[in-house]
N, C-alpha and C positions, 0 to 999 in steps of 0.2 A: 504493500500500500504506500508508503515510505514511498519508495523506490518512483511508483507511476506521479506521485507527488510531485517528485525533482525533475521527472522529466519536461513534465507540463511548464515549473515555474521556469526551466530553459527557455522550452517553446517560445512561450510569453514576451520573455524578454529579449530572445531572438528578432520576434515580429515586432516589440517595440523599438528596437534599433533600426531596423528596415524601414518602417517611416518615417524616424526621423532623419535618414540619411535620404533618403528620396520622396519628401514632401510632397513632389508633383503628382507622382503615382495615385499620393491620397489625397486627395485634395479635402477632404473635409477632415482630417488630423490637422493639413495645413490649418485649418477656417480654425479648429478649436486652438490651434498651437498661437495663432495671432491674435484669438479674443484672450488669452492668460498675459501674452506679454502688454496687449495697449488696453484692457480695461482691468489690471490689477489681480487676473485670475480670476475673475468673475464671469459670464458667458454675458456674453454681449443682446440688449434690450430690443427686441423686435422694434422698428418705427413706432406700431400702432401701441404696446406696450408700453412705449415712454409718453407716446399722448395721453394714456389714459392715466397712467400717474401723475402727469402734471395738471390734468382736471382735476384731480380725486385730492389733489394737494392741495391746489388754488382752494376747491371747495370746504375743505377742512380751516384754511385758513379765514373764509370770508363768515362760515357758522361760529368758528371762535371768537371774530369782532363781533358777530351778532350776539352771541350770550353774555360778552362782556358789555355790551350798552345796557341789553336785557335787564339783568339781574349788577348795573352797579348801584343803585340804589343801597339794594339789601346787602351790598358786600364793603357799604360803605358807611362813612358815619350820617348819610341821609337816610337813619334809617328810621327818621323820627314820621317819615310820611308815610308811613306804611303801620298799620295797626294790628294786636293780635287778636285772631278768634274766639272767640266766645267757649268754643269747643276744645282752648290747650285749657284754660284756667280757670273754667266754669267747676271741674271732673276736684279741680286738686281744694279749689275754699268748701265744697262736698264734704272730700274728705276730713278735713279738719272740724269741718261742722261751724262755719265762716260763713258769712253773708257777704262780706267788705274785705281786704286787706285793707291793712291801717296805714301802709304806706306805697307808693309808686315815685321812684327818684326819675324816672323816665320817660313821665308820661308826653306825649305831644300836644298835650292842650289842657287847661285847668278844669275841664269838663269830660275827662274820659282817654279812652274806653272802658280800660281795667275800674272797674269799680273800689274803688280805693278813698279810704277816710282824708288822707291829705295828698298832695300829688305838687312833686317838683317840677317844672317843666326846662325847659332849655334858659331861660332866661333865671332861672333861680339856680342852676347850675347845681344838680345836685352830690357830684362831688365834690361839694365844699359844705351840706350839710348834712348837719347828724341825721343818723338811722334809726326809728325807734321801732319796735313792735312786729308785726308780720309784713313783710317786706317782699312786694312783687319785684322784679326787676329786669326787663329786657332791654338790655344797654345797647347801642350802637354797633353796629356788627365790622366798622372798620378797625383801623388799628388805634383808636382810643379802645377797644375793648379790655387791654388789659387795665387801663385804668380805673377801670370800673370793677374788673375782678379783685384789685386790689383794695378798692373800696368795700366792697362788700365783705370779703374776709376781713379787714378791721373791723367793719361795724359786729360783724358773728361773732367775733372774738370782745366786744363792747357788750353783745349779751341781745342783739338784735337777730330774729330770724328769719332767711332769705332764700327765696325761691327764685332762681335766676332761669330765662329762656334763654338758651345761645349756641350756637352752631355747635355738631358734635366733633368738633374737631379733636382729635387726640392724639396729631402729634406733634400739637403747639405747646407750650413752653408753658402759654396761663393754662389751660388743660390741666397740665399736669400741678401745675402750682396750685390751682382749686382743690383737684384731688387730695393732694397732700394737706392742705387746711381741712380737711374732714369733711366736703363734700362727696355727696350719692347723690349719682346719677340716676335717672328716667328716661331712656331714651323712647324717642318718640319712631310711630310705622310711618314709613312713607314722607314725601315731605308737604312741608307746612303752605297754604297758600294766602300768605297774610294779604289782610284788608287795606284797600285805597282808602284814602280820608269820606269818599261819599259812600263806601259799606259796600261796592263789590269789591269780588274775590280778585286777585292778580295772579301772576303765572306764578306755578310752584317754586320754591327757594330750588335755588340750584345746588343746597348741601343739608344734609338730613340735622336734625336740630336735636335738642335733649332741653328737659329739666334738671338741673341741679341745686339739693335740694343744700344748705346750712342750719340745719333745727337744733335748737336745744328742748328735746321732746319731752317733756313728761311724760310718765309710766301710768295713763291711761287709756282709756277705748279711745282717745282721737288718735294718740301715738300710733296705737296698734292699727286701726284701717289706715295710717301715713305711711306704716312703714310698710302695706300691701303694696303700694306704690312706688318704693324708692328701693332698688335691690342695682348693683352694680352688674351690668348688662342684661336687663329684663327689658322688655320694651311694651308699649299700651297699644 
């Protein structure tokens, strides 16, 4: 067996010397021996193959301008024009057995939406005041966000508790910096399609979101249906 092995890989290498030394004979050795040395060892792109790459490119490149005009709003700090559903925050003052949060640092107008006892808007700036009580909080989705995640772990750690909306990002830096301040997450199905100021729906967020929760719960029946809620990768 051996033996018929060796003489094949002779063979072989016999009939690959022979075309290389007489190219003409083979004329398609040649074709392959000219696409290795001018397109870098690669086989060379039929015409209609490079055109349709260079559509199928263009095309990718003119839907990624398009998702970025789309969705800058929500990827930015204008994300005061866009409001949350009724259906993320309605589910979680439920569970707590809540009519109101007592507080929203975020809100985009001194009249709503989140149903909230006091409400900071842009102009009162609510990182620069204190946090009291049950604390809704859907901060700006650009990169002021981590300064709002850092606001809120001080105020949790001041003995205020905060239920923050905010991209599920996890493998940002505040992500994990919340985690480690003692936030549980809620990740959310699907994604969110926050409200225009006149109350219809807009096109879905382009990044799947979560709640995260900072409680300092007491050990009764509200604790216990919040904590149905809040389990680190369970999703509603």
């Amino acid at each position: 067996m051996n033996g018929i092995l060796w003489v094949e890989t002779i063979v072989s290498q016999n009939d690959r010397n022979k075309r290389h030394k007489n190219p003409h004979k083979y004329p398609r050795e040649r074709n392959n021996m000219e696409t290795s040395r001018n397109n870098g060892g690669r086989p060379r792109k039929h015409p209609d193959i490079r055109t349709a790459w260079a559509a199928a490119s263009k095309a990718y490149r003119e839907r990624q301008k398009w998702q970025l005009t789309k969705f800058k709003p929500l990827m930015s700090s204008a994300s005061e024009d866009w409001f949350t559903p009724s259906e993320i925050y309605l589910p979680v003052l439920a569970r707590l057995g809540r009519d109101a949060f007592d507080l929203d640092p975020c809100s985009p107008s001194r009249d709503g939406p989140i149903p909230a006892l006091k409400r900071f808007t842009k102009e009162d700036d609510g990182l620069r005041q204190p946090w009291q009580g049950l604390v809704w909080c859907n901060p700006p989705y650009g990169r002021e966000i981590r300064k709002w995640i850092d606001k809120a772990i001080s105020e949790y750690q001041a003995g205020a508790d905060i239920i923050l909306l905010v991209p599920a990002r996890t493998d940002t830096q505040w992500w994990h910096h919340l985690m480690d301040a003692g936030g549980r997450p809620e990740f959310l199905k699907g994604r969110i399609r926050f409200l225009r100021p006149d109350g219809t729906p807009g096109a879905a967020s382009p990044f799947p979101s979560a709640l995260v929760y900072l409680m300092h719960l007491p050990s009764n029946a509200n604790s216990s249906r919040m904590d149905k809620g809040m389990a680190s990768g369970r999703s509603r």
